[in-house]
C-alpha positions as CSV (number, residue, x, y, z in Angstrom):
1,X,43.4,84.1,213.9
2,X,45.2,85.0,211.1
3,X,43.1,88.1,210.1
4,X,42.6,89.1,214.3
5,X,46.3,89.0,214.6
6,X,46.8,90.7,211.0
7,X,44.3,93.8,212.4
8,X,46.3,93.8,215.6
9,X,49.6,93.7,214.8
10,X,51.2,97.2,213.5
11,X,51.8,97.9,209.7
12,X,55.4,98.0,209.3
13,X,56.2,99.2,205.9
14,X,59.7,98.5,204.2
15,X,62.1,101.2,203.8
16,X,62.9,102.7,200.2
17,X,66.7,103.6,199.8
18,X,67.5,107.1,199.6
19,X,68.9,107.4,195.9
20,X,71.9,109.1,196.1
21,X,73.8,110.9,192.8
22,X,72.6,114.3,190.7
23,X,68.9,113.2,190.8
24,X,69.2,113.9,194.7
25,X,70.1,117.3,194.5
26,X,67.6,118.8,192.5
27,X,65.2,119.4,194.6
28,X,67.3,121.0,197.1
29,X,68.5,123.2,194.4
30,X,65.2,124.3,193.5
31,X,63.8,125.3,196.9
32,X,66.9,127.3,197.3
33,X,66.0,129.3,194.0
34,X,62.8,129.4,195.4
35,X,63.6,130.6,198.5
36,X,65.9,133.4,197.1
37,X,63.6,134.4,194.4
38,X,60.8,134.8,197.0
39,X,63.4,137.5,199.1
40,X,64.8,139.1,196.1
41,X,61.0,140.1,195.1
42,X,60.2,140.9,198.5
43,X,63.1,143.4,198.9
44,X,62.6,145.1,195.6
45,X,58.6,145.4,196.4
46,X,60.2,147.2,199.8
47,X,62.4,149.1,197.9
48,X,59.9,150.4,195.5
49,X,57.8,151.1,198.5
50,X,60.1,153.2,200.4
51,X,60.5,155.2,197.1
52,X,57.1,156.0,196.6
53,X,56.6,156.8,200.6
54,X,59.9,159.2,200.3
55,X,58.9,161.2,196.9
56,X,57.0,163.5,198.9
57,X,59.0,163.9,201.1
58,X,61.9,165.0,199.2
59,X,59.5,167.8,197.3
60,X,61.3,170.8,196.7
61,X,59.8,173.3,199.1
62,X,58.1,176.3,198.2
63,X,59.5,179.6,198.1
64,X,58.2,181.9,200.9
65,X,57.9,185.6,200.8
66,X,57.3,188.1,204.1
67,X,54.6,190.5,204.0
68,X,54.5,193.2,206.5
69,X,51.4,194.8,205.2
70,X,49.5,191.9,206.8
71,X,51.9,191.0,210.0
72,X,52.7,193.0,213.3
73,X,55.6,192.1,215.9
74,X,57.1,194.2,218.5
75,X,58.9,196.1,219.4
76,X,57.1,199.5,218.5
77,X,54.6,197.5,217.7
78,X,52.1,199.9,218.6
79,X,52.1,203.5,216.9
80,X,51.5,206.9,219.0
81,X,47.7,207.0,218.8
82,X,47.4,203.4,219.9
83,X,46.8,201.8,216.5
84,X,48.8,199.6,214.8
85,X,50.0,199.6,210.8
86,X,48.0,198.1,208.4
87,X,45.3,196.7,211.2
88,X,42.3,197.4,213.0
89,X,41.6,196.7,216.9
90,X,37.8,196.3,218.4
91,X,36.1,195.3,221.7
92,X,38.9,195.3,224.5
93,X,42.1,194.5,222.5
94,X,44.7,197.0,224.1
95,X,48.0,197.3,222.1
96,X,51.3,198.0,223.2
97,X,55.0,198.0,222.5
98,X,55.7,194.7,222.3
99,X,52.1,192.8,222.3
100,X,48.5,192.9,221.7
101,X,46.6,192.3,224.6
102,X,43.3,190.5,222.8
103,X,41.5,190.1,226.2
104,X,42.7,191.0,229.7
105,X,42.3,188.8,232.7
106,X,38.6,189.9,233.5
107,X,35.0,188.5,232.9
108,X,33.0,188.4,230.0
109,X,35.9,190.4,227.9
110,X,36.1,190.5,223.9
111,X,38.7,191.4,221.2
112,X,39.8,191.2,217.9
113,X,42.2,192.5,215.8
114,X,42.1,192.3,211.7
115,X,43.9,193.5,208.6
116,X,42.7,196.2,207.0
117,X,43.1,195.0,203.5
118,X,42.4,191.8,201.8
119,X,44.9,189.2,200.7
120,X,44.5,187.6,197.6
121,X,47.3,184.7,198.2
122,X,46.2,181.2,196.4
123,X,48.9,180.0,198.9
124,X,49.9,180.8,202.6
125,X,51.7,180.6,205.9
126,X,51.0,182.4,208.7
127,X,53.1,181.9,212.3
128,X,51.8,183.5,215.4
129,X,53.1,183.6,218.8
130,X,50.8,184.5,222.0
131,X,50.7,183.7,225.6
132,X,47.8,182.5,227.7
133,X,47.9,183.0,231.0
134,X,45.8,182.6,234.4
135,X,45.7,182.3,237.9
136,X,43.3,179.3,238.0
137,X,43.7,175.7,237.0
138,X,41.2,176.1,234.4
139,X,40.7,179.3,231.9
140,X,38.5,180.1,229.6
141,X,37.1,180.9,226.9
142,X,40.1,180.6,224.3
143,X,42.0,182.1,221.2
144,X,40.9,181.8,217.6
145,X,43.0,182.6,214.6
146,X,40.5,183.7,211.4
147,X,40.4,183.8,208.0
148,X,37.5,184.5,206.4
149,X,35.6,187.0,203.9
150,X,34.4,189.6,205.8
151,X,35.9,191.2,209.5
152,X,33.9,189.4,211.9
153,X,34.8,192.2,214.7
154,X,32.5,191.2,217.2
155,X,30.7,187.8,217.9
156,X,29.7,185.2,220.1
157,X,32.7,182.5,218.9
158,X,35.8,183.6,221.0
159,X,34.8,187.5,220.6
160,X,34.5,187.2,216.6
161,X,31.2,186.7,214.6
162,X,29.5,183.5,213.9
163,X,28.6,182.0,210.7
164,X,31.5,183.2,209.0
165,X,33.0,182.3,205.8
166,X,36.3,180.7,205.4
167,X,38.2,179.0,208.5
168,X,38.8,179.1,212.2
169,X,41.9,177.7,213.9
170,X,40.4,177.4,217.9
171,X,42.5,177.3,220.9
172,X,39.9,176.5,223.1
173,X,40.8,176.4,227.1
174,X,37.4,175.7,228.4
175,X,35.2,172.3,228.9
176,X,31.9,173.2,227.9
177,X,30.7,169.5,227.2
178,X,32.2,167.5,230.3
179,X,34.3,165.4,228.2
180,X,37.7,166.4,229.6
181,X,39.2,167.2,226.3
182,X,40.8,170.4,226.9
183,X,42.3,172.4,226.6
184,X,42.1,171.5,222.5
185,X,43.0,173.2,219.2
186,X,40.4,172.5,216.8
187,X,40.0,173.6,212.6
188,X,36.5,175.0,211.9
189,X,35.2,175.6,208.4
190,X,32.3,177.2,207.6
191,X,30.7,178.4,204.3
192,X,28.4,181.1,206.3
193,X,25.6,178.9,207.0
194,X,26.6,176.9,210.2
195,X,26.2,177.8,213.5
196,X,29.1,177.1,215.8
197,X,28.2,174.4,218.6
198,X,29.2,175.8,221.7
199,X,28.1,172.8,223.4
200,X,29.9,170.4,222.4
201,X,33.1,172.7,222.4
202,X,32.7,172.6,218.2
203,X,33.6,168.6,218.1
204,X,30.5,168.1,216.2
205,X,32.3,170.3,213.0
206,X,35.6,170.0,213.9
207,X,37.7,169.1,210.5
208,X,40.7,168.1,212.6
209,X,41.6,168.8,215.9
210,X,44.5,167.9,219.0
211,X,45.2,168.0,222.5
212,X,47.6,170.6,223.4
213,X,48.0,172.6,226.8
214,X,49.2,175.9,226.3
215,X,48.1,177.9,229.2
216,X,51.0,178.8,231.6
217,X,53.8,177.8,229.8
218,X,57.2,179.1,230.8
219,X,58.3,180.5,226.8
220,X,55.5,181.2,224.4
221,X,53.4,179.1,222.4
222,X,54.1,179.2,218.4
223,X,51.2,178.2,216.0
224,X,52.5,177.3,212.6
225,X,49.3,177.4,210.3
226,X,49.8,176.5,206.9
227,X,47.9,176.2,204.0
228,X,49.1,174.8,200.5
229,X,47.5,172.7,197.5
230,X,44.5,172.9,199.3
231,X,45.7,171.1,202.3
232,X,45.6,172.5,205.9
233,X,48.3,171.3,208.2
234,X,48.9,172.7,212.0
235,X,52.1,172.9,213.9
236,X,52.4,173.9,217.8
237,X,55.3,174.7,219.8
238,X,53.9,173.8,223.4
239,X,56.1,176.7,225.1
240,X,58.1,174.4,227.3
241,X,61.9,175.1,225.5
242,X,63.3,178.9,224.2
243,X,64.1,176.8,220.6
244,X,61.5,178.7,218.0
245,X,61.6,176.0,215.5
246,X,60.9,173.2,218.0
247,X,57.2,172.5,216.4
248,X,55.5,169.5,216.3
249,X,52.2,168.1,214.2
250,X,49.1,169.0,215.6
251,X,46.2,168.4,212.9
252,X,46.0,168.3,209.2
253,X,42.9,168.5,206.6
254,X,43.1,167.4,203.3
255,X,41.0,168.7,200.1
256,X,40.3,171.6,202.1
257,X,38.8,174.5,199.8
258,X,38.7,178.2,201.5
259,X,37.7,181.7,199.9
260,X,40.4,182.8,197.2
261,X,40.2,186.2,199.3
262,X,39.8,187.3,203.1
263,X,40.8,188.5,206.2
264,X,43.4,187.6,208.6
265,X,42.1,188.2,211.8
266,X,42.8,187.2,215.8
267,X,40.1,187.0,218.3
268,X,39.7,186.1,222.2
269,X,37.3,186.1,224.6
270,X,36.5,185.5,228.4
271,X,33.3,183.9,230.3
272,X,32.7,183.1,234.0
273,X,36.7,182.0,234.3
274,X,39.4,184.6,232.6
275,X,42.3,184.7,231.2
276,X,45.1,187.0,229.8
277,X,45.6,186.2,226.0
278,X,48.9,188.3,224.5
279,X,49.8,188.1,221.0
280,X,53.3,188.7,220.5
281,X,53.7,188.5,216.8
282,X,51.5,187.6,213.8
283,X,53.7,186.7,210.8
284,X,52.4,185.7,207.2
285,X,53.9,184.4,204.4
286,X,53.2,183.9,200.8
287,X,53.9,180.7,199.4
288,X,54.7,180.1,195.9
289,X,55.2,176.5,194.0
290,X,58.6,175.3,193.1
291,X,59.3,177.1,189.5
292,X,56.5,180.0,189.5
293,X,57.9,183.3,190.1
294,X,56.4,185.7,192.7
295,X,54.4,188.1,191.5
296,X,56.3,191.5,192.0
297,X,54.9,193.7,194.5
298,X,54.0,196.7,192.3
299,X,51.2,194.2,190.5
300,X,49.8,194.0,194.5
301,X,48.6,198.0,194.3
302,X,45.7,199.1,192.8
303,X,45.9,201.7,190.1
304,X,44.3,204.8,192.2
305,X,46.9,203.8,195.2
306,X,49.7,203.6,192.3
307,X,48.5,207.1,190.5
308,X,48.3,209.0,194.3
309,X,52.2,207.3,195.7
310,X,53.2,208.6,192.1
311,X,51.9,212.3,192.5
312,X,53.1,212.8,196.0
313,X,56.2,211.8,194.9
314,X,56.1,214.1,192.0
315,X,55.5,216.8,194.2
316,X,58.2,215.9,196.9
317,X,60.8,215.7,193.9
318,X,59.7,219.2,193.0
319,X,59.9,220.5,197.0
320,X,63.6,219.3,196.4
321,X,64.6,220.3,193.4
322,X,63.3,224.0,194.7
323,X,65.1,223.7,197.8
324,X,68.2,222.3,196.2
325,X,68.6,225.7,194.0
326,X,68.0,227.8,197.3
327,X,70.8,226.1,198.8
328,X,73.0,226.3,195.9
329,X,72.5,229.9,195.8
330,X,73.1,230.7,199.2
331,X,76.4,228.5,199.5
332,X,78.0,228.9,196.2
333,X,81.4,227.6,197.7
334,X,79.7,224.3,197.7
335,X,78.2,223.9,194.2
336,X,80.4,221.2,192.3
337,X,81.4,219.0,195.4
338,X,80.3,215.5,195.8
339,X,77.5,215.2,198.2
340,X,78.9,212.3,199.8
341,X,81.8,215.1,201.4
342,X,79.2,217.0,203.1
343,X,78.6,214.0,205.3
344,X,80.2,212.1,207.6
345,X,81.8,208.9,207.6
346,X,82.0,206.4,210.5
347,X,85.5,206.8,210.3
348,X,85.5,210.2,210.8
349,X,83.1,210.3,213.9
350,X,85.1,207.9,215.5
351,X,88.1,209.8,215.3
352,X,86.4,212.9,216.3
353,X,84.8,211.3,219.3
354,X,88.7,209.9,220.6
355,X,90.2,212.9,220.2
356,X,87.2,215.1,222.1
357,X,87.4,212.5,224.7
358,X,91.6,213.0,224.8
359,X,91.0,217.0,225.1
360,X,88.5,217.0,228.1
361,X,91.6,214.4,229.6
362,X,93.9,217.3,228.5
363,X,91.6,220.1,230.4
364,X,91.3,217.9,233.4
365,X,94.7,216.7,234.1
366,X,95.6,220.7,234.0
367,X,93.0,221.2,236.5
368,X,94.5,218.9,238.7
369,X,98.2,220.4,238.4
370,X,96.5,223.6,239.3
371,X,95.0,222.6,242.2
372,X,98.3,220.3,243.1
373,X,100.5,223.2,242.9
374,X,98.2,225.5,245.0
375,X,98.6,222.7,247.6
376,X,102.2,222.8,247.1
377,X,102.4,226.2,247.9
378,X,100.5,225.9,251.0
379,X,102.5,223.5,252.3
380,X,105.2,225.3,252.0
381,X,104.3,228.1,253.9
382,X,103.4,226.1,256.6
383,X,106.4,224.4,256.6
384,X,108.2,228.0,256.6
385,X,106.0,229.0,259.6
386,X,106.5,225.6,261.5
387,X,110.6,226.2,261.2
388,X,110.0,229.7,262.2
389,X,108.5,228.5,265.7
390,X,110.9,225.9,265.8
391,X,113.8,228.7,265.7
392,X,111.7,231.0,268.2
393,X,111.1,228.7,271.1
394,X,115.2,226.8,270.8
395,X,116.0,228.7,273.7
396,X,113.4,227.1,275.8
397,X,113.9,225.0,279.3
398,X,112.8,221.0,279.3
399,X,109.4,221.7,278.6
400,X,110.1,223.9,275.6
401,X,112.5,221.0,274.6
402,X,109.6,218.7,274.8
403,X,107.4,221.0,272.2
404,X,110.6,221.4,270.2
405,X,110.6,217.7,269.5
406,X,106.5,217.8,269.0
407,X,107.2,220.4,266.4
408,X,110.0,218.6,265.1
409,X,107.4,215.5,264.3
410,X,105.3,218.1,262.8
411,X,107.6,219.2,260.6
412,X,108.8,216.2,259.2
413,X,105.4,214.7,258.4
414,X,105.0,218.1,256.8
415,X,107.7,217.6,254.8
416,X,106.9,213.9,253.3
417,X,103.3,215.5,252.8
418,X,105.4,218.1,250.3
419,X,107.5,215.2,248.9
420,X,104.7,212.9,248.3
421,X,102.6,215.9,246.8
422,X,105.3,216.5,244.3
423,X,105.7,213.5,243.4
424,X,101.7,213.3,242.7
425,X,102.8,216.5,240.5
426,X,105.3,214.9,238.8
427,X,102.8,211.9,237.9
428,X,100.3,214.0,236.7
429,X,102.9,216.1,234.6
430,X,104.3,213.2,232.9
431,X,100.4,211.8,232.2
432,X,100.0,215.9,230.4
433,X,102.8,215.1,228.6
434,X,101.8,211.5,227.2
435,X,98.2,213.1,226.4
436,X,99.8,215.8,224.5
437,X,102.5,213.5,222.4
438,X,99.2,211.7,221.3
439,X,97.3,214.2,220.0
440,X,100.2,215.3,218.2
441,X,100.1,212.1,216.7
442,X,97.0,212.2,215.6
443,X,96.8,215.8,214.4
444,X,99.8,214.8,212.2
445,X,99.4,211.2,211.1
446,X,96.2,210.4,211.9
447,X,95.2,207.9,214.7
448,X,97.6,205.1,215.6
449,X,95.5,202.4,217.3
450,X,97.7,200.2,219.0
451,X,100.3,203.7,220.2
452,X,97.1,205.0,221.2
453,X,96.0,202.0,223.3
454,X,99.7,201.9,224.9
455,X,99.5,205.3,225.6
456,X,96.2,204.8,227.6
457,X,97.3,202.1,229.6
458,X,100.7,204.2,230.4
459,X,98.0,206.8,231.7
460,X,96.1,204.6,233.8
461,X,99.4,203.0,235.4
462,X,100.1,206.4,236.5
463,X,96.9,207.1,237.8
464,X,97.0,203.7,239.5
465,X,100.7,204.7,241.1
466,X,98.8,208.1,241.9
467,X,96.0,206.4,244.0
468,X,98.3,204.3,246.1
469,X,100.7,207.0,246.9
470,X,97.5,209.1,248.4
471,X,96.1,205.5,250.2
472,X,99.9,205.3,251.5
473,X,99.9,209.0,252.7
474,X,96.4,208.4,254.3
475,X,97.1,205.6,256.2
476,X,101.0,207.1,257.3
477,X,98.6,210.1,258.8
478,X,96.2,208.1,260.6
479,X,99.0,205.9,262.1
480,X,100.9,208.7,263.8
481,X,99.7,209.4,266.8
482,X,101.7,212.2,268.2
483,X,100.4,214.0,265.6
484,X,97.1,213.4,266.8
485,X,97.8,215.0,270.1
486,X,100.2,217.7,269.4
487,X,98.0,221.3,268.7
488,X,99.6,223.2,266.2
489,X,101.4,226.1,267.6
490,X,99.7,229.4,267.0
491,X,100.1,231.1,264.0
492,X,98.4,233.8,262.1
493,X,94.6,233.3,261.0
494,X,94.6,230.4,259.1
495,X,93.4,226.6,258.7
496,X,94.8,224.2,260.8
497,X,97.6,222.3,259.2
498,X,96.2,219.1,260.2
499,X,92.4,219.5,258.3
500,X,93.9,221.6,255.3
501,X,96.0,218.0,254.6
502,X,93.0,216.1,255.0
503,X,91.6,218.4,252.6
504,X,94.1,218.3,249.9
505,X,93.9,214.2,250.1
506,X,90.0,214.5,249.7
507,X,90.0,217.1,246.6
508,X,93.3,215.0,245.5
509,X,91.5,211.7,245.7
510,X,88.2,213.4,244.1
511,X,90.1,214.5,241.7
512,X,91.3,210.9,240.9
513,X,87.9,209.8,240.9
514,X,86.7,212.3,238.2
515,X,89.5,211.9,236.1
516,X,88.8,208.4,236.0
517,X,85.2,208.3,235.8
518,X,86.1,210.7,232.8
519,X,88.5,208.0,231.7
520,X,85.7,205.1,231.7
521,X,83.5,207.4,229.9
């Protein structure tokens, strides 16, 4: 019973007593120094980590040079005879002022364009810009950017040759194998021996590659291709904002080894669907490493190029030289003065233009008192003639009384008509005067920008006073009605005093119009 109850019954084990004192608290303190000398190494391993990531990163970059003898960009883009500098176009490329149309919008279309001369760059950058565009939901075939050995001006692989030698960058906008991968931008290398697979849209040799859509986009698409310690990285701006440097990664290959040599070159082509592919700009760049010096352009030339800029030179020194001593001794007056004299300065031309500008205002505003005091003295003769009827027909019963007072409307409109007409005089005369004082000015002085300024706005705030005085006399002529049915008496052969007012207003107001058209000028 003993042993059954023993086996039963639980195991209840005594309790030790917690010692309590320094002996305590050393393990506690150790698993804290534990614990923080686990972190600290954890955060220093991060630490050096981030360091190693970021040294990359904070590379200097390399020093970029432009060269136009390999780029194009519009505008004039194109030259007179269709071509454009330093490149050659084949198949159906069609250049213009501001593009390069690769391959229009038809079937079965091919184009290229290459440089002309080699480039020898160890390093490079090159940024193009193009458009592809189409009615349909789908395009094809695509745009391919090349640089190889040899100008591969026509070919089955987007209009350029195949088997090439060097690197293809395809922007390929048809699906060839089903897959639903494009439109794609693929890199291609090739040492001359492979044949592209059309097939499989080039998947099967594709050293990198991305899914980008850059058909109908609203800005154009930028391609950013650049190549540097033998590394190949790819940068596309989809097109969808106006900000040029809004590029993002597309593709990169590593220990990527390309001809030391080649052409640049830009191909398209169309099949059963078509598209329009436009090239806007090509841009390259030479890249040099952080503390290497460019080479200078001069070592770029060959010697026979060098020794034939160097003789035509020569010879256009000694075209000068001849023409120089002709000059001298038909304008002896001239020897000795600084050649700079001879020319003019910006300064100069400015002043010149203000003050031809201030004498055609001078020759108008005299036309204008001309024509104002002509009118003048027409209105004053038939004001004279008017008062001479008036005089004539006083003696008249109720019915002459009743044209006496019809004249006597006539007359007085007459008369405002001369008043408001020399005041118009007076306007213009004080506006001759200004002109004048000006060119004084300048003539002596030289040319006073802020008088001359003031002296222009004084101008137009008479010409402004001049327009609503003629609006004023308009409108007082068209609200009189008795002068609309009164005939004028009859008089010797001459206009009517009612149309020759109308016409004064009309060359007065044309006059206006001139002057200040002359003015805006």
């Amino acid at each position: 019973k003993k042993t059954k109850e023993t086996e039963t019954a639980p195991k209840i084990r005594p309790m030790r007593k917690r010692p309590v004192g320094p002996t305590a608290q050393r393990p506690a303190a150790n698993a804290r120094l534990l614990i923080l000398t686990f972190l600290t190494a954890l955060i220093s391993h991060c630490s050096v980590a981030d360091i190693s990531a970021a040294a990359p990163a904070s590379e200097e970059a390399p020093h970029r040079r432009f060269e136009y003898k390999y780029s194009f960009k519009g505008p004039h883009l194109s030259q007179t005879d269709g071509g454009i500098p330093f490149w050659i176009h084949t198949g159906n490329a069609i250049p213009s002022a501001d593009q390069v149309r690769i391959t229009p919008s038809l079937r079965s279309q091919r184009g290229t364009v290459w440089t002309k001369n080699k480039v020898n760059f160890e390093h490079w950058e090159a940024e193009v810009t193009f458009r592809v565009s189409g009615r349909g939901r789908m395009g094809a075939d695509g745009l391919a950017m090349w640089f190889t050995t040899e100008q591969g001006l026509d070919g089955p692989v987007y209009g350029a040759a195949d088997q090439w030698n060097g690197v293809g960058v395809f922007f390929d906008s048809f699906d060839n194998d089903g897959k639903k991968n494009n439109p794609a931008i693929l890199v291609v290398g090739n040492n001359g021996k492979l044949v592209y697979d059309h097939q499989n849209d080039g998947s099967t040799q594709a050293l990198g590659t991305c899914l980008r859509d850059f058909r109908n986009k609203p800005y154009p698409v930028r391609a950013k291709i650049t190549y540097y310690k033998q590394t190949l990285t790819v940068m596309i701006n989809n097109g969808f904002t106006p900000d040029k440097e809004d590029y993002e990664f597309c593709t990169k290959v590593d220990n990527m080894i390309i001809p030391s040599e080649g052409f640049f070159g830009i191909s398209a082509a169309t099949g059963g669907l078509a598209d329009d592919h436009d090239v806007l700009s090509f841009l390259l760049f030479r890249l040099t490493e952080p503390g290497q010096q460019p080479p200078p352009p001069e070592s770029e030339i060959p010697k026979e190029e060098k020794d034939k800029y160097q003789e035509e030179f020569q010879n256009f020194q000694q075209e000068l030289d001849k023409k120089k001593e002709e000059f001298q001794k038909e304008h002896p007056d001239v020897q000795g003065e600084p050649i700079e004299d001879l020319y003019e300065t910006v300064n100069d031309r400015e002043i010149r233009q203000v003050f031809e500008g201030q004498n055609r205002i001078h020759l108008e505003i005299k036309q204008l008192h001309r024509q104002l005091a002509m009118i003048l003295d027409e209105q004053r003769r038939y004001v004279s003639v008017i008062t001479d009827e008036v005089a004539k027909k006083g003696t008249n019963a109720e019915s002459g009384q009743v044209s006496q007072q019809q004249l006597g409307s006539i007359l007085t409109s007459q008369q405002e008509v001369l008043k408001n007409l020399n005041d118009l005089r007076n306007s213009f005369y004080e506006s001759l005067k200004q002109i004048g004082s000006v060119q004084q000015q300048g003539n002596a002085g030289g040319m006073g920008t802020y008088e001359t300024i003031q002296h222009f706005n004084d101008i137009k705030e008479h010409l402004h006073t001049v327009k609503r005085d003629v609006e004023h006399l308009v409108q007082r002529n068209a609200q009189n009605p008795a002068e609309k049915a009164v005939k004028c008496p009859e008089m010797p052969p001459m206009p009517s005093c009612l149309s020759t007012v109308h016409f004064a207003i009309f060359v007065v107001i044309q006059s206006v119009l001139f002057f200040c058209y002359v003015m805006y000028k």
